[in-house]
C-alpha positions, 0 to 999 in steps of 0.5 A, a space after each residue: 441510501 446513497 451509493 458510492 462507487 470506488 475504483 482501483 486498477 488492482 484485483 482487489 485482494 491485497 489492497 487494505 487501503 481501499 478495503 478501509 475506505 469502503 469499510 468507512 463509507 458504509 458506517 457513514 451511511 453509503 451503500 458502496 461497489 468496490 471496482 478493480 480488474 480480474 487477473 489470470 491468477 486472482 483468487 476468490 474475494 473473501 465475502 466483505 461489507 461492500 459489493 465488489 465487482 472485478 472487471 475482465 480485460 484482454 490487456 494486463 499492463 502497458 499503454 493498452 492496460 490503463 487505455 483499456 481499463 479507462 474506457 470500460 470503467 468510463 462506460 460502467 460509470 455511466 450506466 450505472 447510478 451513484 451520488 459519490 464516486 472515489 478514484 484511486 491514484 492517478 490510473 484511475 482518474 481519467 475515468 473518474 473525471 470524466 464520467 461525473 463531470 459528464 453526469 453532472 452536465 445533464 444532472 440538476 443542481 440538487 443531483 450533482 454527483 461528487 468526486 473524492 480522489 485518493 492519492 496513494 502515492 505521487 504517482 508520477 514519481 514511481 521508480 517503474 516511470 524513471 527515464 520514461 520520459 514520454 510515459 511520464 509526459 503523457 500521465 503529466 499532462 492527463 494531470 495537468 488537466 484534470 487536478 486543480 479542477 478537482 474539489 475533495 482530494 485525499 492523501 496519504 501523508 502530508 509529504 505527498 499532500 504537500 508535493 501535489 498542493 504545491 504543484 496544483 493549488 488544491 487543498 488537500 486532506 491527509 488520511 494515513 495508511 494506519 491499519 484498523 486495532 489488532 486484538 492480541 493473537 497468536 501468529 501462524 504456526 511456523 512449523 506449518 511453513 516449515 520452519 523451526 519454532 526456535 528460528 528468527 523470522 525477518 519479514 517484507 511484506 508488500 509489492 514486489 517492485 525495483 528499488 524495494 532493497 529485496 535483491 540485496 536483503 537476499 544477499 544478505 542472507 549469504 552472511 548472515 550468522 544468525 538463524 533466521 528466515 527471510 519471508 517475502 508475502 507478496 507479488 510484483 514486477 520482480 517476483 520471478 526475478 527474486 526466486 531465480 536470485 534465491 535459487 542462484 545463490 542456493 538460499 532456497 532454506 533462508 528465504 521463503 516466498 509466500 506469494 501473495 496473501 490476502 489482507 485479511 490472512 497477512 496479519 497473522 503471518 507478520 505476526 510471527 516476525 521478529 524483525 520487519 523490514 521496510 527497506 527502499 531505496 531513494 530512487 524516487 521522490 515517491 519513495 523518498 516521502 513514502 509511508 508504506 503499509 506495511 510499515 504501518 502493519 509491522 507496528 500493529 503486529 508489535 514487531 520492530 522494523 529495520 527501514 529506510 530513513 526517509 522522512 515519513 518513516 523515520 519521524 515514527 521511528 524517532 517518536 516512538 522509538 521502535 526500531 533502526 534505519 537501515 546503514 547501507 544497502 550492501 549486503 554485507 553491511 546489510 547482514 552485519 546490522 540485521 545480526 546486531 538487532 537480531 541478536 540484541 534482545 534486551 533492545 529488542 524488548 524496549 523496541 516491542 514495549 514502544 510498539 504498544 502505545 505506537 500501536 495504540 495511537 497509529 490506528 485506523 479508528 482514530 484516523 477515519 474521523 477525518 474522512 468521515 468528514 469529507 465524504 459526509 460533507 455533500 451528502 
């Protein structure tokens, strides 16, 4: 059976997209090792269809993070045996690169050893990485350097695809972020998070991230006429900052903070939504041409969305007609909007029967075809 090995920088608990792409790569046949790091506060994986392996480091960001992590994942590459190996972003590839090129050297001709790399957004163009010019420098020419050599590359949607085709030359294949079926199913109870049965729920689920809309979608909640609950799952670089915002403002019975929450867990949380929110701003041209999970989840759980009218997002909502583009991002023209959708629930309907088909067809058994192709074509 041949052994793939795919490597992220992340813990591995919430990343849904890597965990398909492994899932893919078992039902064509590869046994797969699924590699991330450990952080202080990872929980314990839920047992999966694949191997994982979490490896320990004594840095958790900066420089020294990804420079450490490179040179472990490089060694643990090399001493281990795989036929396929699949990178994830940009803080992966060096590694990735490296190793198999340096395997291949050595290997013969009918032992060579293949590369796919995932692009999961335009790395560089990250809001953290604005005005870091000489950060930005650095992953630009480790890029330069390494893209246009690569053979099989993969990304989200064709706005990322075509930006990187653009740049390198590459041919690119575009796999979308669309999360496996759903059976229909009841939601978490709210009484157990301690919220009224009769009361609205408006969701963000994902990293929390600058630029993300969340400051002034808690500000918000300070206009807002309709009862509802702000409920954030997730954690990121502005986590602690978001609380102490929501203590500030006294909004600590408006707005919940659920921390992070497994992939396998988060479904049954957004199901009890009412409104989801994908709400970025166009800070970046990453952001510009994202096409984020969890606007994508929104649409599995039959909740209609309030986001940002960027291209990605906003050629869905368009097609299926399955929620608004958000107005503005002060708070209190924020507030108005959401009370306007909240409490209109004739559209509310029409947007939630759209969702079905949208659902439906915007699904990850359709979607993995396409890299079932790609990753089988060197076996």
């Amino acid at each position: 059976m041949p052994f793939s090995i795919v490597s992220v920088t992340n813990d591995l608990t919430t990343d849904q997209r890597v965990d398909r792409t492994c899932r893919t790569l078992v039902k064509s046949g590869y046994d797969v090792l699924l590699v991330g790091r450990r952080l202080r506060e990872s929980k314990t994986l839920v047992q999966r269809s694949y191997k994982t392996h979490r490896l320990r480091l004594l840095f958790d960001k900066g420089p020294l993070f990804y420079a450490e992590y490179n040179i472990m994942l490089f060694f643990f590459l090399l001493v281990h045996k795989y036929d396929l190996v699949v990178s994830n972003d940009l803080d992966t590839l060096p590694a990735n690169y490296l190793a198999n090129r340096l395997k291949n050297t050595f290997s013969k001709i009918k032992n060579q050893k293949s590369q796919l790399h995932d692009c999961h957004e335009y790395f560089r163009g990250v809001p953290e990485l604005n005005g870091r010019k000489a950060v930005t420098w650095i992953w630009k020419w480790i890029e330069d350097r390494i893209f246009p050599k690569l053979r099989h590359v993969i990304a989200v949607n064709q706005s990322i695809a075509d930006l990187y085709s653009e740049e390198y030359g590459n041919n690119i294949g575009v796999i979308r972020n669309v999360p496996f079926k759903k059976p229909k199913s009841d939601g978490i109870d709210k009484a157990s998070l301690n919220i009224r049965c009769d009361r609205k729920v408006i969701i963000y689920q994902g990293a929390l991230n600058v630029g993300r809309g969340l400051e002034e979608a808690i500000l918000a909640m300070n206009y807002l006429n309709t009862d509802a609950m702000l409920v954030i799952a997730g954690i990121g670089d502005i986590f602690e900052t978001l609380k102490t915002l929501t203590s500030a403002q006294g909004l600590g019975e408006k707005v919940l903070f659920l921390g992070q929450v497994p992939f396998q867990d988060l479904h049954s949380y957004t199901l009890m939504a009412d409104l989801g929110l994908s709400i970025e701003k166009d800070v970046s041209i990453n952001y510009h041409y994202c096409l984020p999970n969890k606007f994508l989840d929104y649409i599995q759980a039959n909740v209609p969305v309030l986001v940002s009218p960027f291209p990605e997002m906003k050629a869905i909502v368009d097609h299926y007609q399955i929620g608004e583009f958000i107005e503005s991002h002060e708070p209190e023209k924020l507030a108005f909007q959401l009370d306007s959708i909240l409490n209109n629930p004739g559209q509310l309907l029409v947007y939630k029967q759209n969702l079905t088909k949208a659902a439906e067809e915007l699904c990850w058994e359709a979607e993995e075809r396409k890299l079932v192709k790609i990753v089988t074509r060197d076996k």
